[in-house]
N, C-alpha and C positions, 0 to 999 in steps of 0.2 A: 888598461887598454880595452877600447869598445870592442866587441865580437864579431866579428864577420859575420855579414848574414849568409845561411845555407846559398841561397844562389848563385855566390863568385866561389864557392870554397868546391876543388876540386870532386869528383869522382872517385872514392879510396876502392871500393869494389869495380873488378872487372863485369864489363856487361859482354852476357854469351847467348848467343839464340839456342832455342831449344830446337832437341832433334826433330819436333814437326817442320819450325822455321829453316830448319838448313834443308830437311826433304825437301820444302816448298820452294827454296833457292835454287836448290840441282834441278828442279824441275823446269824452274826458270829458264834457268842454263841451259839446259835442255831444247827446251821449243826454243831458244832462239837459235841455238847453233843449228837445229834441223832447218831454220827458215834459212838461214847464210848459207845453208848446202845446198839447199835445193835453189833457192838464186843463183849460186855458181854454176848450177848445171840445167838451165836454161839459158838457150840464146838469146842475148837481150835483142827485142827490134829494132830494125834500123830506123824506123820511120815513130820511134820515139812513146810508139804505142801498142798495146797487144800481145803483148810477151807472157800474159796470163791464159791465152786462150789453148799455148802450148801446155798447161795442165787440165785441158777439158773444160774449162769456162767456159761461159756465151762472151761475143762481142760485148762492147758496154752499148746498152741500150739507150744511153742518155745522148752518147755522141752520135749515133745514128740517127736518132728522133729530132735533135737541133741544132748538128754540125758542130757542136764547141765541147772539147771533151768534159767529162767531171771531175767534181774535186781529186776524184782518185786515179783519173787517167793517169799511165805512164806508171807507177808506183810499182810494178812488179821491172819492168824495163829499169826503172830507177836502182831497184835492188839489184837485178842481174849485174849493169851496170860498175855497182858498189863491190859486189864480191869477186868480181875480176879485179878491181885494184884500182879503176878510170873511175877516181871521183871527178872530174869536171863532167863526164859524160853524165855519170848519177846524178849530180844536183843540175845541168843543162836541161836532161829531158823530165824533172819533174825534182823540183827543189825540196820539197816538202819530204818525198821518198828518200832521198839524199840524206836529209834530219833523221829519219824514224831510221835508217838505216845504220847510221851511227848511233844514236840511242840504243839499237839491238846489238851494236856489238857493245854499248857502253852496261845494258843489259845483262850481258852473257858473263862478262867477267863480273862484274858485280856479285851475282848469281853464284858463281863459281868460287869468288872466295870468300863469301859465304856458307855454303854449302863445306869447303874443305877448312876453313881455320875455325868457324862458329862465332868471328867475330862478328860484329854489326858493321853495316860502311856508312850512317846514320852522318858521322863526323865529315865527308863528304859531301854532303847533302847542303851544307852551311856555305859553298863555294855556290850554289845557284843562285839566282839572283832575286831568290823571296819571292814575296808575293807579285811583280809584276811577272813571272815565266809562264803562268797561263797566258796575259794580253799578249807575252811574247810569239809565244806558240801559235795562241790564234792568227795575230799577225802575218808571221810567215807562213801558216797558211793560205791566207787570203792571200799574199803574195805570191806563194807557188802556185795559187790555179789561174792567176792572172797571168803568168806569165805562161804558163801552160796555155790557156785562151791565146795569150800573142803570138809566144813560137807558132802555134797549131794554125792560127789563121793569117801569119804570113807567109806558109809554106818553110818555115827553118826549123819544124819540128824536125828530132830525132839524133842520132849520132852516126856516123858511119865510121867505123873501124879503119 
């Protein structure tokens, strides 16, 4: 009987992160759930935009200079949005923030049960969709600031409660 070549023959040892890797995890964990806190406890804007300025940022400089917001306009509104639980309002006033928003919480528990079991979630990793998720990604960016540009200069920017 020919031999299996190593490549299809399972894993016999368990694979464990080492205690840097799991610090580096809770750490993870960490900055994300402090970003999903502090979104929760900012009022998102109605007008779809500027919901950062309530942490002492300046206006965005790009939308004042040429009317049309930037790729990042709305992205803190998107978050506020998200952690009150109104995802159509999250991905509505800025689709892209909607994604990275989900990401952070897909982030945070990742992080998390890393950090607590020391397994790896590597085996997870095999459900994305390879090599095209960067095109993807950039994609829906480019889409979420397009539509961001439409809402914004048809006047249907924002969400109202």
């Amino acid at each position: 009987m020919p031999e299996i070549p190593a490549i299809y023959s399972p894993r016999l040892e368990k694979t464990v992160v080492s205690a840097g890797g799991r610090l580096l995890a809770l750490l993870l964990s960490v900055a994300c759930l402090g970003l999903l806190v502090t979104a929760a406890q900012l009022p998102p804007s109605p007008n779809g935009m500027g919901t950062h300025t309530r942490l002492g940022l300046a206006e965005c400089q790009f939308a004042e200079r040429t009317g049309i917001p930037c790729p990042t306009c709305g992205m803190t509104t998107s978050f506020a949005w998200f952690a009150r639980g109104n995802l159509a309002a999250s991905f509505y006033v800025q689709p892209m923030g909607g994604l990275l928003a989900v990401l952070t919480v897909g982030a945070f528990w990742a992080g998390l049960y890393i950090a607590l079991t020391g397994r790896p979630v590597h085996r997870l990793i095999r459900f994305l969709p390879g090599r095209y998720y960067v095109a993807l990604l950039l994609s829906w960016a480019i889409f979420a600031w397009a539509w961001k540009i439409f809402i914004h200069l048809s006047g249907i920017d924002g969400w109202h409660a």
